[in-house]
N, C-alpha and C positions, 0 to 999 in steps of 0.2 A: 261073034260080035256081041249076042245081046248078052253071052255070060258075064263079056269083060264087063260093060256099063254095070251088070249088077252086081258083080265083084267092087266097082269102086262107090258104089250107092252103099253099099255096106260096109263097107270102110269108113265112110262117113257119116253115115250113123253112129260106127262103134268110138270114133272122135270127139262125137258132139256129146252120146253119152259119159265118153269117159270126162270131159270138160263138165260136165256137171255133176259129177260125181265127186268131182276134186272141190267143188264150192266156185263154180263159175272161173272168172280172171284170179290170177297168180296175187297176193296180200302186197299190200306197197312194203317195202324194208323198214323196219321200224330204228327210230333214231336210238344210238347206244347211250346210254345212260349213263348221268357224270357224277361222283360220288363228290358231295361238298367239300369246300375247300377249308380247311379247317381255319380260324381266325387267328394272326400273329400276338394279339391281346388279349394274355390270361382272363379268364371270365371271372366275374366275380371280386374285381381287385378292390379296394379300400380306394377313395376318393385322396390324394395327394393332398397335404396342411395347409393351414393359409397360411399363407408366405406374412410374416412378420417385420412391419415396414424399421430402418433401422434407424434410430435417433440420429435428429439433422444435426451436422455437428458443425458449429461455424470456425470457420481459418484464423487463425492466429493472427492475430494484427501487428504485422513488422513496425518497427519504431523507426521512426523518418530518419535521416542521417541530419543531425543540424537543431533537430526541434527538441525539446526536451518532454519529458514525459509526465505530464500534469499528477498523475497518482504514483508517481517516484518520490520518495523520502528528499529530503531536501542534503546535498551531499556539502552544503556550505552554508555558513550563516551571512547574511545581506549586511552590505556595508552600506553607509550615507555617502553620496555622492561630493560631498563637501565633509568639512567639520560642523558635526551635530553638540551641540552646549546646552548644558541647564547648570541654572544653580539653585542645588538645592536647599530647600529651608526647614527649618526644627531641629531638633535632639541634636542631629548630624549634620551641618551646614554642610554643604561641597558645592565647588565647580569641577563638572565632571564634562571632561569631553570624549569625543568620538571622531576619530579622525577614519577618511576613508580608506586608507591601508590599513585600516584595523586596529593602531593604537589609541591605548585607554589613558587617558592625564589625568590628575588630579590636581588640581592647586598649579596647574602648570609644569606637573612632573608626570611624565610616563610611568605608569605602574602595572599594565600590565597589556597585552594585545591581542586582538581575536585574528585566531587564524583555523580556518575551516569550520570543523564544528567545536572549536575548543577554544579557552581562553587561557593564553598563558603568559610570561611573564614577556616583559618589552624584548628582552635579546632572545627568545623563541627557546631557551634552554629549561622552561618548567612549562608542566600543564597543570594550572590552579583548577580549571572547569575543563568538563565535556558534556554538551549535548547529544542526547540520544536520541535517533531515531524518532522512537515514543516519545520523546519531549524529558526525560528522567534527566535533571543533572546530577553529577557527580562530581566529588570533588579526588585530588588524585589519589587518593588512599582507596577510593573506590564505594566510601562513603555515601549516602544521599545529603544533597544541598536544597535538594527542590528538581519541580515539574512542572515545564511549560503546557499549560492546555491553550492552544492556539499561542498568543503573543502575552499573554497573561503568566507572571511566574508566583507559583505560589511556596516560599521556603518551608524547609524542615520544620521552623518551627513554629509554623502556622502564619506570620505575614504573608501579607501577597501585593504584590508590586503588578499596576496595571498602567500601559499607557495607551490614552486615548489616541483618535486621530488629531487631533489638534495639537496632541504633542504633550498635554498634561500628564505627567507621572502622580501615581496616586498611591499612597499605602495604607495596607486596610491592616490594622491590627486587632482582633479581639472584638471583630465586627464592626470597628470606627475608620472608616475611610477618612484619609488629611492627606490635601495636595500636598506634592513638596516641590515642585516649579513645574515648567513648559522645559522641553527638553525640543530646542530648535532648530531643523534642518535633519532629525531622524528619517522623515520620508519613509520607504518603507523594512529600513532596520532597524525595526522595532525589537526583535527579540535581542539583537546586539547592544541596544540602548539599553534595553529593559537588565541586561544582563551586568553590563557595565556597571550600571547604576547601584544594583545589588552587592558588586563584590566589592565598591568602595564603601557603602552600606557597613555590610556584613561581610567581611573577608574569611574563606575557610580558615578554620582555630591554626592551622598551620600554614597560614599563610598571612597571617594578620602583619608581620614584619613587613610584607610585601604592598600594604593598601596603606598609604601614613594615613595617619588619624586624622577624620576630619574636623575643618577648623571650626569654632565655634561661629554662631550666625553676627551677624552686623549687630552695635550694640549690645552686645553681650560681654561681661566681666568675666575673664578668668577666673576657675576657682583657687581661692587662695590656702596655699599647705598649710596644713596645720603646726603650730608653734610646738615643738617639741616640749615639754615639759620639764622643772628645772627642778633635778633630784634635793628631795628633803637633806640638811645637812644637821646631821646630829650635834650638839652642845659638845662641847670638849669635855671632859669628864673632871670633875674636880679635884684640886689637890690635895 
């Protein structure tokens, strides 16, 4: 009996020493260690451009159906709502009119008619003028006659025919403006008046058959031809 108790008193000893020989209680498990996770974004990149904003660009502006388009070329020249008349005075007497379909009179004869941007002769079978876009006239050879700047025409060769609002036709020659009438009931056909006026005026050289001449002013004498002169008759020769 007492061997056994000392048999397990020594056992227990040799326990407790081997427990401390080992470094007391067993180490806690140490956590496994995580190797970093590598990052999905290259290192070191260059910063991205600044975005470059793009010029604003405004929409096209559709043209209304119906309305016409104030900076469009004028695709017709203005007629007078009635018959527009002057008569004019000096050098070139005329009564010139302007009827609303376009026909040009002179003296009471049709001489020639505006239709679109051109003026031609009454039955529509010649074009004596064209206006151009620019304001250039032409005659149909393709010549220059002159160039409207606004309603003002100024010819090839240097006259300029202006008509005011009130209707006064004026011709400046040579830097001497002289009214030659009121042209009344043009309203706003002014360039058709103004034109008119011009080719009874001054008709192109090849169309002067087409404007009769105008008549001389009130009180004014024809000029008279001159008396042909009456051949020298030699002496009979002696016999």
């Amino acid at each position: 009996m007492f061997r056994t108790n000392s048999s397990l008193v020594v056992l227990a000893l040799l326990g407790a020493l081997t427990t401390a020989a080992c470094g007391g209680e067993p180490p806690a498990p140490k956590t496994p260690e995580t190797e970093p996770v590598a990052s999905s974004a290259p290192a070191d990149m260059p910063a991205p451009p600044a975005t470059v904003a793009a010029p604003e660009t405004k929409p096209a502006t559709e043209a209304t159906p119906g309305v016409p388009d104030p900076n469009a070329a004028p695709s017709t020249l203005a007629l007078p709502t009635a018959v527009a008349k002057i008569e004019m005075k000096g050098k070139k007497a005329a009564k010139v009119e302007l009827k609303s379909d376009g026909t040009v009179a002179n003296g009471g004869k049709a001489v020639a008619k505006v239709t679109g941007m051109t003026l031609q002769s009454p039955d529509g079978g010649k074009t004596f003028l064209t206006v151009g876009s620019d304001g250039a006239v032409t005659t149909a050879d393709g010549a220059s006659y002159g160039s409207f700047a606004g309603d003002d025409l100024t010819m090839a060769k240097g006259d300029k025919l202006t008509l005011a609002d009130d209707g006064t036709l004026t011709m400046t020659t040579g830097g001497k403006a002289a009214p030659l009438g009121k042209f009344d009931g043009a309203g706003t056909a002014k360039r058709s008046a103004v034109l008119a006026a011009a080719f009874v005026l001054a008709p192109p050289a090849a169309d002067k058959a087409a404007a009769p001449a105008a008549k001389p002013a009130a009180g004014a004498k024809p000029a008279t031809p001159a008396t042909p002169a009456t051949p020298a008759t030699k002496p009979a020769p002696k016999k």
